[in-house]
Gaussian input, Z-matrix of N, CA and C with variables (Angstrom, degrees):
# hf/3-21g

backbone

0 1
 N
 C     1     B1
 C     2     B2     1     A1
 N     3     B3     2     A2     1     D1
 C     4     B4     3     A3     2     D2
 C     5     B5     4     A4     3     D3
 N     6     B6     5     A5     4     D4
 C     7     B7     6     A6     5     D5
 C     8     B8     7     A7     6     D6
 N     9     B9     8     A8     7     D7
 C    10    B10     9     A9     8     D8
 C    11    B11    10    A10     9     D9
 N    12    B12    11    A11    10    D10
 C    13    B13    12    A12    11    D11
 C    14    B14    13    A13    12    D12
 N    15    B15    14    A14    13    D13
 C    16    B16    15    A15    14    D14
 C    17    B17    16    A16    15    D15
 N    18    B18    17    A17    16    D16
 C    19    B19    18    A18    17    D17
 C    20    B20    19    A19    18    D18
 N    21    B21    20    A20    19    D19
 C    22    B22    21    A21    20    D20
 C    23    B23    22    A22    21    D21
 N    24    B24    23    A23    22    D22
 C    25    B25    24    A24    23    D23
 C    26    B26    25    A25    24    D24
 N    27    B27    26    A26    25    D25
 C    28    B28    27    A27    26    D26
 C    29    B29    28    A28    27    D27
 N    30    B30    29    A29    28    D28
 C    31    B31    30    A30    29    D29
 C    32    B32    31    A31    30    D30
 N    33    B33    32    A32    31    D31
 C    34    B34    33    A33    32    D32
 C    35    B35    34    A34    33    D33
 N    36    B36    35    A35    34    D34
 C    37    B37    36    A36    35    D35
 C    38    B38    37    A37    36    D36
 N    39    B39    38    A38    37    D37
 C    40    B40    39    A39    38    D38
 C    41    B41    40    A40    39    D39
 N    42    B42    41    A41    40    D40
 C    43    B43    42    A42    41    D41
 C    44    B44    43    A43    42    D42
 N    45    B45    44    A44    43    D43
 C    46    B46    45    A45    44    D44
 C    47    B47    46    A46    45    D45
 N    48    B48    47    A47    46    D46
 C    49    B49    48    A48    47    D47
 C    50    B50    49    A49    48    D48
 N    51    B51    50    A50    49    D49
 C    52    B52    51    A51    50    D50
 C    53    B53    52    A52    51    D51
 N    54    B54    53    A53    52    D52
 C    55    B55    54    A54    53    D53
 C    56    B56    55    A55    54    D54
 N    57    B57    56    A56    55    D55
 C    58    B58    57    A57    56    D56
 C    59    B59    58    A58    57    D57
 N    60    B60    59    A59    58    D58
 C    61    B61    60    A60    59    D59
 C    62    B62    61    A61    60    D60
 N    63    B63    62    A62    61    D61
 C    64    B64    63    A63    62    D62
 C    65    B65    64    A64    63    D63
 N    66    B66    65    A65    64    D64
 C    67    B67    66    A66    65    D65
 C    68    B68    67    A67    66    D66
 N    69    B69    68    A68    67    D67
 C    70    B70    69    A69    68    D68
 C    71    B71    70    A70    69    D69
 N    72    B72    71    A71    70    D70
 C    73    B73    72    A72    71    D71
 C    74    B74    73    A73    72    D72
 N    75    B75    74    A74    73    D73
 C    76    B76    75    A75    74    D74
 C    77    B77    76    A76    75    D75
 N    78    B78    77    A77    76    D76
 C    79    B79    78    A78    77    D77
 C    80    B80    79    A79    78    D78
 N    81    B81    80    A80    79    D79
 C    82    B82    81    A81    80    D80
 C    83    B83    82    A82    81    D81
 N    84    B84    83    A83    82    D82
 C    85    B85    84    A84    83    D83
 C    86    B86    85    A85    84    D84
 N    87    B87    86    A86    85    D85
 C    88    B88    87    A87    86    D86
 C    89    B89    88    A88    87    D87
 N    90    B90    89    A89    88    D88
 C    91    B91    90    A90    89    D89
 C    92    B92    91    A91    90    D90
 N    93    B93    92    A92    91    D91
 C    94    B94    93    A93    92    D92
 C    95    B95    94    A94    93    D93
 N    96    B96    95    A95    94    D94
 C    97    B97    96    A96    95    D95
 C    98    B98    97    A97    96    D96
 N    99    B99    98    A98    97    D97
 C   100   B100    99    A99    98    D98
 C   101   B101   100   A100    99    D99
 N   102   B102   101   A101   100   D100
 C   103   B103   102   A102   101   D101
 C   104   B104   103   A103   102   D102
 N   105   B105   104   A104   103   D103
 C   106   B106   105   A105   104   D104
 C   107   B107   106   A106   105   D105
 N   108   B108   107   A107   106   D106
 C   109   B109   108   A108   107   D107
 C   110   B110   109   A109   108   D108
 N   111   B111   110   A110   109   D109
 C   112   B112   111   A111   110   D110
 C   113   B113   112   A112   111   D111
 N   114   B114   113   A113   112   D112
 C   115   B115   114   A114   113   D113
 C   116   B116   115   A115   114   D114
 N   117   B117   116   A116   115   D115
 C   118   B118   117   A117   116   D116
 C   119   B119   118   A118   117   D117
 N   120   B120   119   A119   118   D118
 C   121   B121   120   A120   119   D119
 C   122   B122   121   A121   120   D120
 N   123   B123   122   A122   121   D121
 C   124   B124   123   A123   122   D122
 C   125   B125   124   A124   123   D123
 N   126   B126   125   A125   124   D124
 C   127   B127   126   A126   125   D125
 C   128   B128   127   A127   126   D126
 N   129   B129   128   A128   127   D127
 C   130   B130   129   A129   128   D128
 C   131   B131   130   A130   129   D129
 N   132   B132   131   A131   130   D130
 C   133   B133   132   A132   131   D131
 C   134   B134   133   A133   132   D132
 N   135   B135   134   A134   133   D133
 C   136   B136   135   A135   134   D134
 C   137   B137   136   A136   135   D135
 N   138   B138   137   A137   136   D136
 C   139   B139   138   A138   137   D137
 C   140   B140   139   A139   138   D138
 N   141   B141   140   A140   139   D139
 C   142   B142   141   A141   140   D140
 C   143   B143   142   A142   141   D141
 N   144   B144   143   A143   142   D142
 C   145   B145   144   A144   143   D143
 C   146   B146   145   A145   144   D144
 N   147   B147   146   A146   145   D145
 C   148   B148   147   A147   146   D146
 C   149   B149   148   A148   147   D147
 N   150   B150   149   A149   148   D148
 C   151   B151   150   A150   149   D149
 C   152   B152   151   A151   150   D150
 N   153   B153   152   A152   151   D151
 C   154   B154   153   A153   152   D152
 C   155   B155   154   A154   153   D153
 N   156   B156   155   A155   154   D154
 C   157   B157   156   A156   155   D155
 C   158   B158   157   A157   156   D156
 N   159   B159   158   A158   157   D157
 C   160   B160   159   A159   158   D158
 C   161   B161   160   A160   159   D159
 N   162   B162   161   A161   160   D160
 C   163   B163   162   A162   161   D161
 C   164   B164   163   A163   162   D162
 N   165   B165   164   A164   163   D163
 C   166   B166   165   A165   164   D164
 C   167   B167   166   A166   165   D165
 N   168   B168   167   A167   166   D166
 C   169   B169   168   A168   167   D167
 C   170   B170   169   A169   168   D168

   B1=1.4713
   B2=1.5252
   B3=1.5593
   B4=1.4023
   B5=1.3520
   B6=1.9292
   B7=1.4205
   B8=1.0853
   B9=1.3120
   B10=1.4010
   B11=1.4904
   B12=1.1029
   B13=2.1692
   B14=1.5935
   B15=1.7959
   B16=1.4502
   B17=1.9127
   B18=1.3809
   B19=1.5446
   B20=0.9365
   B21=1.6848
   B22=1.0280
   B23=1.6791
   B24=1.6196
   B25=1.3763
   B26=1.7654
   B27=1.5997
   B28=1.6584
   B29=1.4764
   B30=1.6374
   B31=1.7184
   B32=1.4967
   B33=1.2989
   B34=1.4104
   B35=1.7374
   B36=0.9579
   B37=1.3260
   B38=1.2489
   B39=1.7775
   B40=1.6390
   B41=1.0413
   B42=1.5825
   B43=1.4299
   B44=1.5766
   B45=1.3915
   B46=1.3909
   B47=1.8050
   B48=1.0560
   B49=2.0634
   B50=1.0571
   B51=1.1333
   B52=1.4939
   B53=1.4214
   B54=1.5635
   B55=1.4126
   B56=1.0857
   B57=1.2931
   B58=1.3325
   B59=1.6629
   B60=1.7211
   B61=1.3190
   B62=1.7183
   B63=1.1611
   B64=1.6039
   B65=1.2573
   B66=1.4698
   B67=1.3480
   B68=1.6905
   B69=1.0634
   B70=1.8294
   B71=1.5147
   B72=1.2861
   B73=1.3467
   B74=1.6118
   B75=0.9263
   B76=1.3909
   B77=1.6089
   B78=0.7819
   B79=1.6822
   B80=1.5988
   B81=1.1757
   B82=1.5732
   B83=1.3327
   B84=1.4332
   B85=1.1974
   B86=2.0781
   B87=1.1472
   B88=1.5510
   B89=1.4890
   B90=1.4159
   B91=1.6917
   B92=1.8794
   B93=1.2833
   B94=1.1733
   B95=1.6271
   B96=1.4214
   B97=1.4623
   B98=1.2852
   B99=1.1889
   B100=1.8761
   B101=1.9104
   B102=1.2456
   B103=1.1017
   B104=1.7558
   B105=1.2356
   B106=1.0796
   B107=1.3065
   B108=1.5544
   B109=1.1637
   B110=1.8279
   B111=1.2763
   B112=1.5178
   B113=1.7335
   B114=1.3907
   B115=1.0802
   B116=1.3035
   B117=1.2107
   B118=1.4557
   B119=1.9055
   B120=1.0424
   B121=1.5208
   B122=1.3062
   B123=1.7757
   B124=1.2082
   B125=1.9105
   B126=1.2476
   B127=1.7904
   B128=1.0844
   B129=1.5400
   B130=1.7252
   B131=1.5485
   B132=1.4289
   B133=1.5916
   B134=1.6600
   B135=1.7861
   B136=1.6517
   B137=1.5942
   B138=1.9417
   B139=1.7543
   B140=1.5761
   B141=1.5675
   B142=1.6344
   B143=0.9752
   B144=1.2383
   B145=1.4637
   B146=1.8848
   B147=1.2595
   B148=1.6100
   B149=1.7407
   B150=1.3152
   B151=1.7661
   B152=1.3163
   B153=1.4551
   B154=1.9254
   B155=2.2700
   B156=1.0841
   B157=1.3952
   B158=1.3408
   B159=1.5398
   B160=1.2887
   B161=1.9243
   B162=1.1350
   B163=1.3705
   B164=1.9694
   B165=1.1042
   B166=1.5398
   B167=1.7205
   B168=1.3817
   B169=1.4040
   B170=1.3128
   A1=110.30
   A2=109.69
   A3=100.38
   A4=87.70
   A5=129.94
   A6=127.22
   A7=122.48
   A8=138.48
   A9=110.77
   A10=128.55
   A11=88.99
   A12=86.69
   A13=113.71
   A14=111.17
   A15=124.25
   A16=105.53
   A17=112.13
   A18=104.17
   A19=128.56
   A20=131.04
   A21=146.59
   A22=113.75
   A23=100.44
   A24=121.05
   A25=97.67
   A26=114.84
   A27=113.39
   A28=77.88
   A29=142.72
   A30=119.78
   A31=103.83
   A32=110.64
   A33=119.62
   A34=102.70
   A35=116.31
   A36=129.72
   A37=127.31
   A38=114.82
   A39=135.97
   A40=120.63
   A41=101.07
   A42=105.52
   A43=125.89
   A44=108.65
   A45=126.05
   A46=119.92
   A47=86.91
   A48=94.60
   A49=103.66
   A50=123.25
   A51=141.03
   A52=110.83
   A53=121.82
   A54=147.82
   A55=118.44
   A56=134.35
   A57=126.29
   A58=134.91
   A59=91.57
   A60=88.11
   A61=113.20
   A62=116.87
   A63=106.36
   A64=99.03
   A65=146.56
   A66=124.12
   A67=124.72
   A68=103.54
   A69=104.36
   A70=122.84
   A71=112.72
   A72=114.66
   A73=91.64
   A74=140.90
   A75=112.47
   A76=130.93
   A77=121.40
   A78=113.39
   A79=116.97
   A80=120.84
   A81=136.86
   A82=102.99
   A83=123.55
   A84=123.28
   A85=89.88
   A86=97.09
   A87=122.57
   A88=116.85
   A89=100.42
   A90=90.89
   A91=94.49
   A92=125.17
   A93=131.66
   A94=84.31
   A95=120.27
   A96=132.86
   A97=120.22
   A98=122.56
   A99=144.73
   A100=90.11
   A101=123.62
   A102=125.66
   A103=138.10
   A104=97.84
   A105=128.57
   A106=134.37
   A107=115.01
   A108=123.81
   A109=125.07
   A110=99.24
   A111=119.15
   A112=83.54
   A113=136.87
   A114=137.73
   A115=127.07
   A116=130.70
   A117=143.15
   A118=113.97
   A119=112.23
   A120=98.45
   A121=140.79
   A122=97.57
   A123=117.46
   A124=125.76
   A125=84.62
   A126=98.46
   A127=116.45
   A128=115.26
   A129=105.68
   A130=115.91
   A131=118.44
   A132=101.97
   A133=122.32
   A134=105.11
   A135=123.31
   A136=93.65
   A137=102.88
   A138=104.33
   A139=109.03
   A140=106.31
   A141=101.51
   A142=143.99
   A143=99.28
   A144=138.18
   A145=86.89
   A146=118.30
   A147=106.19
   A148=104.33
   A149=124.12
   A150=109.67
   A151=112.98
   A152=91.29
   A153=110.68
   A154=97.98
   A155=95.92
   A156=93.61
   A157=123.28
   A158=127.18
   A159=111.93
   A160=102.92
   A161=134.96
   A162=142.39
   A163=87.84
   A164=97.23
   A165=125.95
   A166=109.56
   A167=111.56
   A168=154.41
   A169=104.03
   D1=157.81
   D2=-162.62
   D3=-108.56
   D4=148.84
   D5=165.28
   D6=-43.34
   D7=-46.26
   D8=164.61
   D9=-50.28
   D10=-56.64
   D11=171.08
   D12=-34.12
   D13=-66.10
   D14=176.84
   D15=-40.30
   D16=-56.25
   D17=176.05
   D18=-84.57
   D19=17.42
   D20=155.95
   D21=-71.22
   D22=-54.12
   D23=-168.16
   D24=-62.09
   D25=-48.73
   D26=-162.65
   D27=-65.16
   D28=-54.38
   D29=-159.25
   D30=-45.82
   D31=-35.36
   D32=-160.54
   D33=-62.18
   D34=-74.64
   D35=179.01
   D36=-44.00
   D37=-24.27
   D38=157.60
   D39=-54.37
   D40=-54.40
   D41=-178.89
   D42=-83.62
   D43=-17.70
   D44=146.05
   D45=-33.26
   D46=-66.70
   D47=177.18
   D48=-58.75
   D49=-65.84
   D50=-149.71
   D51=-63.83
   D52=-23.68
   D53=156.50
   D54=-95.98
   D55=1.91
   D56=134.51
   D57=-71.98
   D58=-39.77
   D59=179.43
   D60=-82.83
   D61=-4.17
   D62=171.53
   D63=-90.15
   D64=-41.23
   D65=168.15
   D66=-51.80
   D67=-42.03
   D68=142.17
   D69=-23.83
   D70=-88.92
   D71=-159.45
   D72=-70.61
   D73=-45.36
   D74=175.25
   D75=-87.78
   D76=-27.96
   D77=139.09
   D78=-16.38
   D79=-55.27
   D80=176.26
   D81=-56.87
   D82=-36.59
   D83=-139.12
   D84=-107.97
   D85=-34.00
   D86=166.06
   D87=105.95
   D88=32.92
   D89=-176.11
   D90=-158.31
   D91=143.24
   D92=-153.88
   D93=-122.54
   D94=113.59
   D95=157.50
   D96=-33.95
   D97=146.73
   D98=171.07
   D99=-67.46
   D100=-47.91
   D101=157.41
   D102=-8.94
   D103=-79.75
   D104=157.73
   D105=-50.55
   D106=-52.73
   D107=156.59
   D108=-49.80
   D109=-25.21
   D110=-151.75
   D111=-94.22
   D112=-42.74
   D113=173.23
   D114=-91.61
   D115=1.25
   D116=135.15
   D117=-65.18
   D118=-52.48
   D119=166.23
   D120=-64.80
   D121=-30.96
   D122=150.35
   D123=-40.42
   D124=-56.12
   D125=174.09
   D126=-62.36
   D127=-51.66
   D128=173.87
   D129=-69.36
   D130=-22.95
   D131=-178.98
   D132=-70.65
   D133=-23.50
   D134=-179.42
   D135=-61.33
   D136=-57.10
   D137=-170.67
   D138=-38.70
   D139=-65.05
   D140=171.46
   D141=-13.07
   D142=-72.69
   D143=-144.96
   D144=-81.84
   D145=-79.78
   D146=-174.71
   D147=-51.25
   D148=-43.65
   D149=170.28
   D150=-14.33
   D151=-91.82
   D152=-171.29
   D153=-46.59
   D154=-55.18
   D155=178.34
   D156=-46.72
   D157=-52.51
   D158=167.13
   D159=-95.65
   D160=73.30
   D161=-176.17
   D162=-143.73
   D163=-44.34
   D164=-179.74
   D165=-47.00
   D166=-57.54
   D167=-162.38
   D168=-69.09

């Protein structure tokens, strides 16, 4: 794997936790933020987006 990919993947995995645990605390709370949502789509469009991009490559 090439370092960018590898430091692509650790952003990946940061923002993974880091969006888990706020769907956490509000889940508890009983209501899941515009927030949240807004950075989960976010995440899948980056996942995409470098796919096809290095698929491309």
């Amino acid at each position: 794997m090439k370092i960018h990919q590898l430091i692509f993947l650790f952003a990946l995995v940061v923002l993974a936790i880091h969006l888990g645990l706020v769907i956490n605390q509000y889940t508890s709370m009983g209501y899941v933020t515009t927030a949240t949502l807004v950075s989960f789509i976010t995440l899948l469009g980056l996942l995409i987006f470098f796919q096809r991009y290095y698929a491309n490559k």
